[in-house]
N, C-alpha and C positions, 0 to 999 in steps of 0.2 A: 534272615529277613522274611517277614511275612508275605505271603504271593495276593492273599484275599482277605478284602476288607468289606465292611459292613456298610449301611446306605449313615447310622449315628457314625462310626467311627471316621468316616471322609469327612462329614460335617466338622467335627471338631476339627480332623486335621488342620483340613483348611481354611475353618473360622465362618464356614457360610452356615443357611437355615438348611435343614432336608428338605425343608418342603421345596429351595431355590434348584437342587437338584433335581429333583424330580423335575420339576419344568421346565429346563433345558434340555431334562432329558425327552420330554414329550413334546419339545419343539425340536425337538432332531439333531442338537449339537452334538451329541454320543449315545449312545447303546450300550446298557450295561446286562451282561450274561446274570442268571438264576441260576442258582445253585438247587442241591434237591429237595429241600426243604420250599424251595420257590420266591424265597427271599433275596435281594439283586447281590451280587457278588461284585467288587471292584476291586479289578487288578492295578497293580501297578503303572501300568500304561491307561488304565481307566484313569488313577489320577494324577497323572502329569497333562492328562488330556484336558481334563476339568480346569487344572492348574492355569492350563493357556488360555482356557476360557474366561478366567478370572480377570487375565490379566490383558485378554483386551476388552471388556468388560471396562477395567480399570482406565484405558486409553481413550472409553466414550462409545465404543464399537456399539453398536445397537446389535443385538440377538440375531437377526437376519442376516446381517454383515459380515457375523462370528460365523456363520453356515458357510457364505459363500467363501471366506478365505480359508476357511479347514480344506476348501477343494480345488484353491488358487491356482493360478498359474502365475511365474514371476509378474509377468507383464501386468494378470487380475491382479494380483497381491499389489502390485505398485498400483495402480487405480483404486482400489479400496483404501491405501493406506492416505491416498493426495483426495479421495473426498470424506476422510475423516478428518482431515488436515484442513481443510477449509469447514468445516463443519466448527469445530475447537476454534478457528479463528471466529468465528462468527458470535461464538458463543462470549468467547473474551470479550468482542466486541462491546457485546449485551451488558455483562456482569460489569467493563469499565463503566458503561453508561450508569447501570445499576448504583453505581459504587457512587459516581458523580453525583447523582443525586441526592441519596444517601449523606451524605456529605453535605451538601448545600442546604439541606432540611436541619442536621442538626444543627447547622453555624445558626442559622435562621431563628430556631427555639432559642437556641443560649443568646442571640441577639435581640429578641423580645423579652427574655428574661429579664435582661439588664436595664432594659425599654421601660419594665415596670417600675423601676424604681429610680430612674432618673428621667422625665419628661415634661415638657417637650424638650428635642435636643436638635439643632443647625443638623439638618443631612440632605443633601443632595437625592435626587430618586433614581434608583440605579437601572433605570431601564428607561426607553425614547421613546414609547408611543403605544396606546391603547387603541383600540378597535372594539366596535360593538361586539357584545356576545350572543351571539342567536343557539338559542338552544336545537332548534330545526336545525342547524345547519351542521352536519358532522364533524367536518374538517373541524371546528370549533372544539364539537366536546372528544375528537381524536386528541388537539393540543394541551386539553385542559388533561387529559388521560396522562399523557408523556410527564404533565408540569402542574399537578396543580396550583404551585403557585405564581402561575401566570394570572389565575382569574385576579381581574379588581374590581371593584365597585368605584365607577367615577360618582363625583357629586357637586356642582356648583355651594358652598355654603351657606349663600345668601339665600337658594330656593332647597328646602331639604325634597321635595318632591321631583328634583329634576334626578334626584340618582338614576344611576343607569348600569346594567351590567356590561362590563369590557372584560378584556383579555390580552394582554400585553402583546404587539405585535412586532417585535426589533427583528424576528428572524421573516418576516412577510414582506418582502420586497419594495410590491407596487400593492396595496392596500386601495378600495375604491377611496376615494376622497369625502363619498358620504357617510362612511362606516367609520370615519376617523373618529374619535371621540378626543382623543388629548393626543398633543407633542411638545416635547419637552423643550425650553426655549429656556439656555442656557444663562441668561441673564437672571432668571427668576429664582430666589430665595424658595427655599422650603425649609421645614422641619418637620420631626418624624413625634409618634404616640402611641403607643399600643391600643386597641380599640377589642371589646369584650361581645359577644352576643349569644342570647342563649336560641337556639332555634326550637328549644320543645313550649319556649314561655312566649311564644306569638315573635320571635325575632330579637327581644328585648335586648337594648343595647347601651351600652356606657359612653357611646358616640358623644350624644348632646350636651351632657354633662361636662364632658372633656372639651369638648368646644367653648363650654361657657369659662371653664379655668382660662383656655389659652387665649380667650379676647381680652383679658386683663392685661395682657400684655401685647398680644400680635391685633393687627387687620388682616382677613386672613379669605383666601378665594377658593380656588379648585381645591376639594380634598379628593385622593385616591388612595383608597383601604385595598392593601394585597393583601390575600387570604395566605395566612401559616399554615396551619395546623388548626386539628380538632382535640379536645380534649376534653375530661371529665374533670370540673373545679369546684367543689364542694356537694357534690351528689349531684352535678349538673353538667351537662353538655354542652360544651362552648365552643364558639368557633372563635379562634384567635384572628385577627387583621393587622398588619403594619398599617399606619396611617401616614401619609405623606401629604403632607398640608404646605399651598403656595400662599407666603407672605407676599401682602402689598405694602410697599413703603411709603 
């Protein structure tokens, strides 16, 4: 069995870069002996040491972390291993959320997909209450950060000039009563439309249009457009909106 190995042949051993060597080894995880030629030398215990590096590396350990447990004491070792343990919890945390999202955006495309080719259709608005959206106001574009598709665009139909930017507010508690803009009043009919706008052609939008199909058939009041998605639809830039439209009987 061979005693010394080269800085290429540990690389390959163990699947990493040289160059990730060397920088663990100039941040202080191990010291590797020169041989006479001045080239680093790795012994045997050079890479099982590396090895271990790897592999809490592989557990999340941050580079500083890997320093201080190479020189642990049981009781460090156990405090390092329970704040990488909450660390990794946290991170789950993240990634479910992540994941949540993820999720709720694609049902959302494939739900306007379908939107395109059959509408208007009877749907409920799946969320209770809009609040004004003040761009000054952080808390605001924090929420919109988390969800973009919380923002709506409320709009009386009768005045197109009364649009107004919201932001869906079910998880806001106690909401001022002047920032309310709509609450959902379970008696009231809607139906839903996909709604088109290009933002680089001054806003341009398939809204009024669609409005004029759906009074052939509806009376029709509050509309709130949720923002989907953005996307590029024939060399253009479009912001997709669900439209939820309150019939009057």
């Amino acid at each position: 069995m061979r005693e010394k190995y080269n800085i290429g042949e540990v690389a390959d051993l163990l699947q990493i870069p040289a160059s990730r060597l060397r920088f663990w080894e100039s941040a202080g995880l191990f010291s590797v002996g020169k041989g006479t030629n001045h080239y680093r030398e790795y012994s045997l215990g050079d890479v099982i040491n590396i090895a271990d590096t790897i592999s809490f590396r592989e557990l999340g350990f941050p580079i500083e972390r890997i320093g201080q447990i190479h020189n642990a004491s049981i009781a460090d070792h156990e405090d390092l291993l329970m704040a990488s343990e909450r660390e990794l919890e946290k991170k789950l945390s993240e990634y479910r959320h992540q994941l949540k999202r993820t999720r709720l955006l694609q049902n959302a495309i494939s739900d306007l997909k379908e939107l395109f080719t059959d509408w208007p259709r009877p749907e409920p608005v799946p969320f209770s209450r809009v609040i004004r959206f003040d761009y000054a106001d952080s808390a605001n574009i924090l929420r919109y950060i988390k969800d973009p598709m919380r923002y709506v665009r409320f709009m009386d139909t009768s005045d197109p000039h009364s649009e107004t930017r919201g932001i869906i507010a079910d998880r806001i508690r106690h909401p001022a009563e002047k920032e309310i803009l709509w609450t959902r009043r379970d008696h009231v009919q809607t139906i839903s439309f996909p709604i088109r706008e290009k933002p680089d052609q001054n806003y341009a939008t398939d809204l009024f249009d669609s409005l004029k199909v759906i009074r052939r058939d509806y009376t029709v009041g509050i509309l709130l457009a949720r923002y989907v998605f953005t996307a590029n639809e024939n060399g253009e830039r479009t912001d997709f909106y669900k439209g939820f439209l309150e019939v009057i009987s």
